[in-house]
Residue, then its C-alpha position, 0 to 999 in steps of 0.5 A: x200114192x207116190x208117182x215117180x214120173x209124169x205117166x203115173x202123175x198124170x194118173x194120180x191127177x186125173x183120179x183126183x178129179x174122177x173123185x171130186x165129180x159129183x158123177x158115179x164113178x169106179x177107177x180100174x186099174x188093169x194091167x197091160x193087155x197086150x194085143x193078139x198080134x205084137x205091134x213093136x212101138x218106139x214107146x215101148x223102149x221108154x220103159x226102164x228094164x227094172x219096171x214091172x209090168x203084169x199082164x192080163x188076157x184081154x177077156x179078163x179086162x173087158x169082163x172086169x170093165x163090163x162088171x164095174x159097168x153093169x154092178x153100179 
């Protein structure tokens, strides 16, 4: 992994000490799940225009995450 900017530092971080836990432990690393209603947020201007950014319906994310909980 190669972070380019303090979000995706921040993650690599804190997946390095997610790892280093003696806890059991899966990392998902889901795509944006927008909410049913758009909510604008100032944030969302931060982004550079040449980012990519994937979406998933938010039923795919909570099953991903209730798999990952209950498959341990």
């Amino acid at each position: 992994m190669q972070p380019t900017e303090n979000y995706s530092h921040h993650k690599v971080v804190c997946e390095e000490m997610i790892r280093a836990s003696r806890l059991p432990w899966a990392i998902l690393r889901l795509a944006a799940t927008p909410p049913l209603r758009l909510i604008v947020d100032p944030g969302m201007f931060d982004v550079p225009l040449d980012n990519r950014i994937e979406f998933i319906h938010r039923r795919d994310g909570a099953l991903a995450i209730t798999n990952a909980v209950s498959k341990r």
